[in-house]
DRENVO-557992 format. One record per residue (C-alpha): residue number from 1; residue in one letter; x, y, z. Coordinates in Angstrom, 2 decimals. Each point is the difference from the previous one (the first is absolute). Example, Ala and Ser with C-alpha at 12.3 -4.5 7.8 and 13.67 -1.06 7.14 Angstrom:
+---------+--------+---------+---------+---------+
: lumdren : kolkol :    east :   north :      up :
+---------+--------+---------+---------+---------+
:       1 :      A :   12.30 :   -4.50 :    7.80 :
:       2 :      S :    1.37 :    3.44 :   -0.66 :
+---------+--------+---------+---------+---------+
//
This chain:
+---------+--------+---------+---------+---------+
: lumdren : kolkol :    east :   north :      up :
+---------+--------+---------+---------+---------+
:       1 :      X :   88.52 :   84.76 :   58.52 :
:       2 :      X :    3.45 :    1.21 :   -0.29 :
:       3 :      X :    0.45 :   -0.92 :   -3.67 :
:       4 :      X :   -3.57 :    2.02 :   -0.78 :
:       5 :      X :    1.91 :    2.93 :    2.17 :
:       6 :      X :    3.10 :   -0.70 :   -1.94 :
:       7 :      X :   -1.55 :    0.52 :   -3.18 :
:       8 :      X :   -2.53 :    2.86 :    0.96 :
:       9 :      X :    3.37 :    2.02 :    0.83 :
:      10 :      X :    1.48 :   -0.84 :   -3.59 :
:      11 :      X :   -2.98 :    1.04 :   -1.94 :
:      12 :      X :   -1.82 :    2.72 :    1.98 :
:      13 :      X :    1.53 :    2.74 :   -1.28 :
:      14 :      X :   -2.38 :    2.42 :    2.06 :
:      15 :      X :    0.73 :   -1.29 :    3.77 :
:      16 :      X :    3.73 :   -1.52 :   -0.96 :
:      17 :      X :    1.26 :    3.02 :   -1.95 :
:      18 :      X :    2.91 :    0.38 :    2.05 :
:      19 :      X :    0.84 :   -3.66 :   -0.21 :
:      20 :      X :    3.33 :   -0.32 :   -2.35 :
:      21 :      X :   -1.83 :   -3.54 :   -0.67 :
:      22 :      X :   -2.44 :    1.79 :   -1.41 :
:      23 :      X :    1.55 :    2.27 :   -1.90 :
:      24 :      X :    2.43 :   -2.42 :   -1.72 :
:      25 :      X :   -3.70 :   -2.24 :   -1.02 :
:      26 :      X :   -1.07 :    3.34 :   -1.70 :
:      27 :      X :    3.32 :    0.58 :   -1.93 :
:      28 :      X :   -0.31 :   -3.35 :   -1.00 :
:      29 :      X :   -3.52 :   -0.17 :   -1.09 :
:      30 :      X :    0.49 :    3.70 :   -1.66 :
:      31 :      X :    3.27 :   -1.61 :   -1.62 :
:      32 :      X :   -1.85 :   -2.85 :   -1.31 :
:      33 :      X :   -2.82 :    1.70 :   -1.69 :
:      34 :      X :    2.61 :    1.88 :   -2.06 :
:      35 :      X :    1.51 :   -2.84 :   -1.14 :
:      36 :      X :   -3.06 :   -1.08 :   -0.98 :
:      37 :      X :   -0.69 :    3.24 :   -1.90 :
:      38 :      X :    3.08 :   -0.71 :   -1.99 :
:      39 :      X :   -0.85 :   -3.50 :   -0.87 :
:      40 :      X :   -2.74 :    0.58 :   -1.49 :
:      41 :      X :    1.65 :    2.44 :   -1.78 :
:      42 :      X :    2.60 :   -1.80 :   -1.24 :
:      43 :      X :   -2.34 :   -3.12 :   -0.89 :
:      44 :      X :   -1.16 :    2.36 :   -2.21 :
:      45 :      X :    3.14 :   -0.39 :   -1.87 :
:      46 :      X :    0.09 :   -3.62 :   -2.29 :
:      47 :      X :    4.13 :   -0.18 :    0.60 :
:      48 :      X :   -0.40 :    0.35 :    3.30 :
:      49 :      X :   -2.77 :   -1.84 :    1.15 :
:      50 :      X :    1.72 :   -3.01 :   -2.30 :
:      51 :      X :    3.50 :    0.29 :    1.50 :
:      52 :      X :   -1.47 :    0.62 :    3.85 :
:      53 :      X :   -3.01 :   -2.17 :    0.01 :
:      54 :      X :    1.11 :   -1.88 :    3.13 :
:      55 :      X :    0.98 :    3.19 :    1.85 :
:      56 :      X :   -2.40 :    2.00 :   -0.31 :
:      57 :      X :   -2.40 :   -3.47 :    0.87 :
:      58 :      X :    2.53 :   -0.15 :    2.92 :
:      59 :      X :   -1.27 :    3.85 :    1.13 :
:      60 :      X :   -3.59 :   -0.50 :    0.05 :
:      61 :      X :    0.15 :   -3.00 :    1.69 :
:      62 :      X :    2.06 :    1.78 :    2.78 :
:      63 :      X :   -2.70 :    2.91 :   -0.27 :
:      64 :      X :   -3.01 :   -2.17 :    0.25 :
:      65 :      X :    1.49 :   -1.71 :    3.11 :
:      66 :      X :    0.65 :    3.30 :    1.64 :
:      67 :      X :   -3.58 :    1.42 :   -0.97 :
:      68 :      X :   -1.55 :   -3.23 :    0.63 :
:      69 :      X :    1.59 :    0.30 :    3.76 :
:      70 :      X :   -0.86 :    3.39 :    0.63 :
:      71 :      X :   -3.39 :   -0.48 :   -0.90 :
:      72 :      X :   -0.34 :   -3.23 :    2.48 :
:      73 :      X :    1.87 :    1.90 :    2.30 :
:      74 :      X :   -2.66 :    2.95 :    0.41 :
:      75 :      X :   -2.65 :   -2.46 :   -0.23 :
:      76 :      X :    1.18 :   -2.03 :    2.92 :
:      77 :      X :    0.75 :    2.85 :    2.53 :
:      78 :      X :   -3.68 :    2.58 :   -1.72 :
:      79 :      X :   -1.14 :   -0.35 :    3.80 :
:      80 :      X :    2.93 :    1.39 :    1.36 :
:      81 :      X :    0.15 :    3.02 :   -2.08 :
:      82 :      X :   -3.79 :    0.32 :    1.06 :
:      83 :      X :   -0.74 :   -1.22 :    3.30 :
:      84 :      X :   -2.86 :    1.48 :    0.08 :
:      85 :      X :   -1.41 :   -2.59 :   -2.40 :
:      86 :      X :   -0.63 :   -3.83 :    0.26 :
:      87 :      X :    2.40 :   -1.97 :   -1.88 :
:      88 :      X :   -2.54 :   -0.76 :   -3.05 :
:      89 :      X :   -1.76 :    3.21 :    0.22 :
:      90 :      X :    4.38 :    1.55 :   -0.60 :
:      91 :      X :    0.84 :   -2.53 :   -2.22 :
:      92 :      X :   -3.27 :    0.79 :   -2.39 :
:      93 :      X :    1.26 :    3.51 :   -0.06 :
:      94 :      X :    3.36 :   -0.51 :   -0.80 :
:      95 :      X :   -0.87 :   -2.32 :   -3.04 :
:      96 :      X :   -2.42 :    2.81 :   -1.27 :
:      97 :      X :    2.30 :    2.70 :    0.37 :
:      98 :      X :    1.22 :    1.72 :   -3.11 :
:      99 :      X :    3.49 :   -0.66 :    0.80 :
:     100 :      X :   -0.51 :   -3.32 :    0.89 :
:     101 :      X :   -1.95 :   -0.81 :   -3.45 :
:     102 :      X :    2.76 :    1.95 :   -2.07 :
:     103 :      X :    2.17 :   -2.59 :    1.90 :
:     104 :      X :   -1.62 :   -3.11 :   -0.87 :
:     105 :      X :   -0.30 :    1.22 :   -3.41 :
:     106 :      X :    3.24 :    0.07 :   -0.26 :
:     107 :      X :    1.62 :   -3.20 :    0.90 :
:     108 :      X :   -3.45 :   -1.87 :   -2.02 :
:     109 :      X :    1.24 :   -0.14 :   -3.32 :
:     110 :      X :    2.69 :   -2.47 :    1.17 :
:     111 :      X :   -1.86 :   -2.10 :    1.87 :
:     112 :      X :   -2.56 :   -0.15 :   -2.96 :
:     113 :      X :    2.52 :   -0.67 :   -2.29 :
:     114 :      X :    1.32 :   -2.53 :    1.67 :
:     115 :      X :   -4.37 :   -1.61 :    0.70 :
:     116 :      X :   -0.20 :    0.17 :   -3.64 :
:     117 :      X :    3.69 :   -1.53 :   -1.16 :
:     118 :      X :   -1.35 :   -3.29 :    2.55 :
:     119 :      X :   -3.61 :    0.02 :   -1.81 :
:     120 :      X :    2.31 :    0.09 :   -3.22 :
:     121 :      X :   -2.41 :    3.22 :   -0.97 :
:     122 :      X :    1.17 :    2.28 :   -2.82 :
:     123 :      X :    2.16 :    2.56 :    1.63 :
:     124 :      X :   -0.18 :    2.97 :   -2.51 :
:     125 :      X :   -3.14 :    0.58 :    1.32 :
:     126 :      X :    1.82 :    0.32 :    3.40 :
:     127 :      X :    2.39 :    2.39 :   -1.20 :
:     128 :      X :   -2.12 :    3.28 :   -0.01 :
:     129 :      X :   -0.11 :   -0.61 :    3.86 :
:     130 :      X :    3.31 :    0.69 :   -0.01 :
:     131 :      X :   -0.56 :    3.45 :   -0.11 :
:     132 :      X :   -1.27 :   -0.21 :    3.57 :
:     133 :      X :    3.76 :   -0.04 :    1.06 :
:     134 :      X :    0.19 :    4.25 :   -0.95 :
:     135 :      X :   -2.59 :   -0.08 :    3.18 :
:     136 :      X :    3.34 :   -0.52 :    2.44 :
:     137 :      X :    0.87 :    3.61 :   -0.95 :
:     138 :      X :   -3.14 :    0.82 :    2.43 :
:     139 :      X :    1.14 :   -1.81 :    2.87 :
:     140 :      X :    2.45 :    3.01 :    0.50 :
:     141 :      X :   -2.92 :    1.81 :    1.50 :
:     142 :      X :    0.45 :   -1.98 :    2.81 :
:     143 :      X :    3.87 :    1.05 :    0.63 :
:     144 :      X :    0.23 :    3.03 :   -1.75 :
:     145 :      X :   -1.34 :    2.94 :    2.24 :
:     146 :      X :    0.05 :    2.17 :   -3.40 :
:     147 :      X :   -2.79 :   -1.77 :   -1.83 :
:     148 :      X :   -1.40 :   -0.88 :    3.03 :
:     149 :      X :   -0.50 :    4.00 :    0.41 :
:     150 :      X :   -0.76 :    0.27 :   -3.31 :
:     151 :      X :   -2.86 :   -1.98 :    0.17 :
:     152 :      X :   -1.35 :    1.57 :    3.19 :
:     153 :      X :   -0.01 :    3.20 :   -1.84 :
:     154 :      X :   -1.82 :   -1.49 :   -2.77 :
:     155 :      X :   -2.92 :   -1.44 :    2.31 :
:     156 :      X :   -0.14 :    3.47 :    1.63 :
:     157 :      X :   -0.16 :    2.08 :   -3.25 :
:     158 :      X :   -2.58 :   -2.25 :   -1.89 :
:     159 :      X :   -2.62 :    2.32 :    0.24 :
:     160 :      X :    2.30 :    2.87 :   -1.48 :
:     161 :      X :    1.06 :   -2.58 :   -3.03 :
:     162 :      X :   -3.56 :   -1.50 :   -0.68 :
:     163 :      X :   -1.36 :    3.26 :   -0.43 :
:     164 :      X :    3.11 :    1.15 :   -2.32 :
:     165 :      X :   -0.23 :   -3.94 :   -1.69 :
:     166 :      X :   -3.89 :    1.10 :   -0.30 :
:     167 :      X :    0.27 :    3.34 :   -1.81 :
:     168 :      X :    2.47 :   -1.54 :   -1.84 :
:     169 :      X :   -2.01 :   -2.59 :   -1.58 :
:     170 :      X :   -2.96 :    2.56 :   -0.50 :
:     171 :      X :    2.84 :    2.16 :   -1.68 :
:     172 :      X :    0.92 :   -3.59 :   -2.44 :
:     173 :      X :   -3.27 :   -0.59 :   -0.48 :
:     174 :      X :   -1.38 :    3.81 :   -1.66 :
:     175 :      X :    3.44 :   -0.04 :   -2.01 :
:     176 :      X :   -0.73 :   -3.54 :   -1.43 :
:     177 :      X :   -3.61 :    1.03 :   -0.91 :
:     178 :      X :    1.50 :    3.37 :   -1.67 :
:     179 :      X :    2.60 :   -1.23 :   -2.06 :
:     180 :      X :   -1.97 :   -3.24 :   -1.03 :
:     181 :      X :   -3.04 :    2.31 :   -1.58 :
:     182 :      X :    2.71 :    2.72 :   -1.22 :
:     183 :      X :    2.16 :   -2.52 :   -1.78 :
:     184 :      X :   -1.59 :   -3.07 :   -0.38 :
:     185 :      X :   -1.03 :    0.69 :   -3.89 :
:     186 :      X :    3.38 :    1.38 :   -0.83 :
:     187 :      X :    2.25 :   -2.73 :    1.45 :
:     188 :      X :   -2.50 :   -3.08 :   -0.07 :
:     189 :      X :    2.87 :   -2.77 :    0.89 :
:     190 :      X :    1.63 :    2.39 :    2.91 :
:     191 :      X :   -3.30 :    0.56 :    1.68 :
:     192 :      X :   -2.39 :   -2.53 :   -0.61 :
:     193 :      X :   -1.59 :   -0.16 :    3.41 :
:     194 :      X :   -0.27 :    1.84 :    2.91 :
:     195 :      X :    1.39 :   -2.60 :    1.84 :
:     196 :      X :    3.43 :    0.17 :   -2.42 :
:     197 :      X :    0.00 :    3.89 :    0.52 :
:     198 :      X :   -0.31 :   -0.31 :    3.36 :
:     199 :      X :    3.89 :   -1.97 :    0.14 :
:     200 :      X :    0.83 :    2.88 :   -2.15 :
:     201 :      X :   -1.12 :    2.41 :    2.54 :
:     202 :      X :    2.06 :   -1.73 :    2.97 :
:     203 :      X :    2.89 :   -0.15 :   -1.80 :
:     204 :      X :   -0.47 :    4.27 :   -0.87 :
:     205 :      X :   -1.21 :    0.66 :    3.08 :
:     206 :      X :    3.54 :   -1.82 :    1.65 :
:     207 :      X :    1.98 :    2.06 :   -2.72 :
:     208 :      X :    1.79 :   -3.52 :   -0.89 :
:     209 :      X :   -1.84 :    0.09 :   -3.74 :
:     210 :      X :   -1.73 :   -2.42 :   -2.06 :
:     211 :      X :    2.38 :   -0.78 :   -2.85 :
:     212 :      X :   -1.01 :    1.56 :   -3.50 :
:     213 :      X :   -3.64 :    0.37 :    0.83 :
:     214 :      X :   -1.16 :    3.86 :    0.66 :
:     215 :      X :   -2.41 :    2.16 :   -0.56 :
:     216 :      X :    0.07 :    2.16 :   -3.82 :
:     217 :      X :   -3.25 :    1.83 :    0.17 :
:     218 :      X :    0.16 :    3.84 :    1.41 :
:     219 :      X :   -2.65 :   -0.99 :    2.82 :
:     220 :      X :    1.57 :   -3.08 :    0.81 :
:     221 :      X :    3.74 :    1.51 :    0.48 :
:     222 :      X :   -1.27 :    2.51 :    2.02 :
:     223 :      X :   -1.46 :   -2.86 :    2.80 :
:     224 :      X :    2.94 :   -1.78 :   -0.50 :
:     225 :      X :    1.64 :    2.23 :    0.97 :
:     226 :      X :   -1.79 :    1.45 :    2.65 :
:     227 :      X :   -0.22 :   -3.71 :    1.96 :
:     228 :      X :    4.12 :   -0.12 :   -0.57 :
:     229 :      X :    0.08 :    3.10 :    1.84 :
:     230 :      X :   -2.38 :   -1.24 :    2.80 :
:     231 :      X :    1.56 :   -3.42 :    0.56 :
:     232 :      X :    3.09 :    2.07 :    0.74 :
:     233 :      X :   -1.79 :    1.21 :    3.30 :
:     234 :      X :   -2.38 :   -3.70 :    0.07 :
:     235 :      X :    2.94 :   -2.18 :    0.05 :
:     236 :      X :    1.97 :    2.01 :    2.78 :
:     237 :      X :   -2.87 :    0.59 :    2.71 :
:     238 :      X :    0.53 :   -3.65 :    1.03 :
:     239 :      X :    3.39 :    0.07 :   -0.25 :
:     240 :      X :    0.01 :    3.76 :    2.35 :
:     241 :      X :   -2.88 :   -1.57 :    2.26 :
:     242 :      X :    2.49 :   -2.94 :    0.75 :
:     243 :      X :    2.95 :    1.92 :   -0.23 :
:     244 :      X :   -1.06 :    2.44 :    2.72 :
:     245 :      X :   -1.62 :   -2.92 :    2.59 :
:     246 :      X :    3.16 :   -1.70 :   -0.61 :
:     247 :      X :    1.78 :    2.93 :    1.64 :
:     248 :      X :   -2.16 :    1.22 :    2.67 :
:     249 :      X :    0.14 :   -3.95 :    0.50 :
:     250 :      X :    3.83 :    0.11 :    0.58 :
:     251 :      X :    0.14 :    3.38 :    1.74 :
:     252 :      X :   -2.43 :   -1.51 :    2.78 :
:     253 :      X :    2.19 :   -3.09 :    0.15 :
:     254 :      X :    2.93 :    2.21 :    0.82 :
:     255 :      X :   -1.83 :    1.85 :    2.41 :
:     256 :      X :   -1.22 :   -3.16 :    1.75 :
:     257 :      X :    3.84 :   -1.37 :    0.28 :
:     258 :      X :    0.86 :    3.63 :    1.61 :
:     259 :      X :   -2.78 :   -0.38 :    2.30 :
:     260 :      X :    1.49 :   -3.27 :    1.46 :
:     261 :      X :    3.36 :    1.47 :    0.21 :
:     262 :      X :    0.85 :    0.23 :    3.68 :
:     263 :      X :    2.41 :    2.84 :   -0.55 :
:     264 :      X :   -2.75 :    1.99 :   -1.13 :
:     265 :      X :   -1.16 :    0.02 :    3.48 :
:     266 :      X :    1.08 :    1.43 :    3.00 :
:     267 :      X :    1.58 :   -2.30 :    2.39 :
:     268 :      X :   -1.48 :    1.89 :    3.02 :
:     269 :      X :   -2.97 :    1.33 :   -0.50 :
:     270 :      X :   -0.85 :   -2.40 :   -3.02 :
:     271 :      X :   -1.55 :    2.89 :   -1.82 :
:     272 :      X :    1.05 :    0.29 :   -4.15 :
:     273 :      X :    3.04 :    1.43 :   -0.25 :
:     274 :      X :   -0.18 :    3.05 :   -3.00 :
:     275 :      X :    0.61 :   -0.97 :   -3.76 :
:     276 :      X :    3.90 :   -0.07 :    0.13 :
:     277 :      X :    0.52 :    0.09 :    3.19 :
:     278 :      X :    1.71 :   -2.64 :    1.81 :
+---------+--------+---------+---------+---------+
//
């Protein structure tokens, strides 16, 4: 029982956030996953994976024994973090929580690797679940209090964005049906489809361009131009709807900190002392 205390206190980081223990196993995991960031960009590079093959083995084998304990470590002490629950009835919902499947996914390409190296299996096949490793960068939800914000604004503005995503997409879809009928016959090969206008119209529509294919007829410049225009204000209602959340977000956090604050009470009375006074 005291080791399943011992190691609820290291990686609770709700009820042991005062802990320095703690702390230092978030700096560490948080320090880890950017090493592993750079890794795999540097693998990236043929000189350097050739000249630092062993080292950079060396690191994800120290990662994937860190993640590997975390994981077990959350798995074994699930009850404790919600006593409310049995142990299996915890257990099941740590395993099928989206943190806890992003870290699984995570430390699996190693482990497969290493099934499939035993079972002498072909291993390039094995490679493309490398990739899995860029899904460490989301375990920083769970120690960064930014993105773990930012994603509680996100689940509370989804409405706002699927309706902007929505009119969006009915936006895409009249431009694509425009500028496929208005120059289809003039530029066959740069608008053969609807379907290949309508990547031409996301591309506009995010004012990023679609290389040297655009619109020549009089009708068709004028949409084109009208949906660059548009996805000026498209593309940034997301961004605003976020953006302004995000604040709000951060101006009630500050606001919940000042209502903790004993010195914004009186020490008498108890009533709230007023703003700036002290």
């Amino acid at each position: 029982m005291n080791l399943r205390r011992a190691l609820f206190k290291l990686v609770d980081e709700d009820n042991a956030a005062n802990l320095k223990v703690n702390a230092f196993f978030g700096f560490l995991i948080i320090f880890i996953i950017i090493l592993n960031v750079i890794s795999i960009i540097a693998e990236s590079f043929e000189v350097f994976e050739k000249t630092y093959r062993n080292e950079l083995y060396l690191l994800e084998l120290f990662s994937v024994i860190v993640f590997s304990f975390e994981y077990i470590a959350r798995l074994v002490t699930s009850d404790m973090r919600r006593p409310e629950l049995t142990k299996p009835k915890a257990a099941s919902n740590f395993v099928l929580s989206p943190m806890a499947i992003i870290d699984l996914l995570a430390i699996a390409p190693f482990f497969i690797e290493i099934l499939f190296s035993a079972l002498n299996i072909d291993l390039r096949s094995v490679r493309a679940l490398r990739l899995l490793r860029l899904l460490r960068l989301f375990k920083l939800g769970r120690y960064s209090k930014s993105i773990q914000m930012m994603a509680d604004v996100t689940k509370e503005k989804a409405p706002e964005l699927g309706v902007a995503l929505f009119v969006t997409g009915i936006l895409l879809t009249i431009a694509s049906v425009l500028m496929y009928y208005l120059e289809h016959d003039v530029q066959p090969e740069a608008f053969p489809n609807i379907l290949a206008t309508f990547w031409w119209a996301i591309c506009t529509l995010t004012t990023v361009g679609y290389g040297d294919v655009f619109p020549v007829t009089g009708w068709g410049q004028l949409v084109g131009g009208v949906i660059a225009v548009l996805g000026i204000g498209m593309v940034a209602l997301p961004t605003g709807i976020i953006s302004s959340a995000f604040v709000d977000k951060m101006n009630d956090e500050k606001e919940s900190k000042a209502e903790k604050n004993p010195l914004n009470y009186c020490p008498h009375c108890g009533e709230r002392l007023p703003h700036g006074q002290v």
